[in-house]
Residue frames as qw, qx, qy, qz and C-alpha x, y, z in Angstrom:
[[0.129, 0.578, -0.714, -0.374, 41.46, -11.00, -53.01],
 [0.353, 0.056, 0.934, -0.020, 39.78, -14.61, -52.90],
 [0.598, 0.736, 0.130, -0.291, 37.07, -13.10, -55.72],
 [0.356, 0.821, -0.310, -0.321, 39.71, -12.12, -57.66],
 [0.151, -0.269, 0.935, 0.176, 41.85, -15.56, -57.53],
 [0.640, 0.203, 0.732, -0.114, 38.71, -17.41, -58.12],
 [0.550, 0.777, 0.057, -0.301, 38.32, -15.28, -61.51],
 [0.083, 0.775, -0.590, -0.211, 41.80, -15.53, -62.31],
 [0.978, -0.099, -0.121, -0.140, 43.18, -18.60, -63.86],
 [0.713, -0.651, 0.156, 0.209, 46.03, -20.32, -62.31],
 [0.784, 0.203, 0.043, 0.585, 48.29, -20.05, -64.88],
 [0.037, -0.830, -0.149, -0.536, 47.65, -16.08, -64.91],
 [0.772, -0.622, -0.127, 0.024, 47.73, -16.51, -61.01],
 [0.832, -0.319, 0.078, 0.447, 51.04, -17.77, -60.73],
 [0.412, 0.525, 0.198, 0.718, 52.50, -14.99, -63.48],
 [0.280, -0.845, -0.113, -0.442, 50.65, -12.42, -61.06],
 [0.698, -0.715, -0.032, 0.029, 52.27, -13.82, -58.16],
 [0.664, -0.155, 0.135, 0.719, 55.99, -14.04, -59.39],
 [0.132, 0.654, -0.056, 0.743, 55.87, -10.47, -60.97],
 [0.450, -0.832, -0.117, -0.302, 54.65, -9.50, -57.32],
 [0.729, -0.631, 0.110, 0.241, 57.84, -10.96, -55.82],
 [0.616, -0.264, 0.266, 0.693, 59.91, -9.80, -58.67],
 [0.167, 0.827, 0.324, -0.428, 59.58, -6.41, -59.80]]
């Protein structure tokens, strides 16, 4: 998953990570 954050940007990131904790 550390590929895929490095592609990702952080705003994206952070969207990616709250949907993951709120479905």
């Amino acid at each position: 998953m550390s590929f895929h954050i490095k592609k990702t940007p952080k705003k994206m990131l952070f969207l990616y990570i709250k949907n993951s904790f709120i479905p």
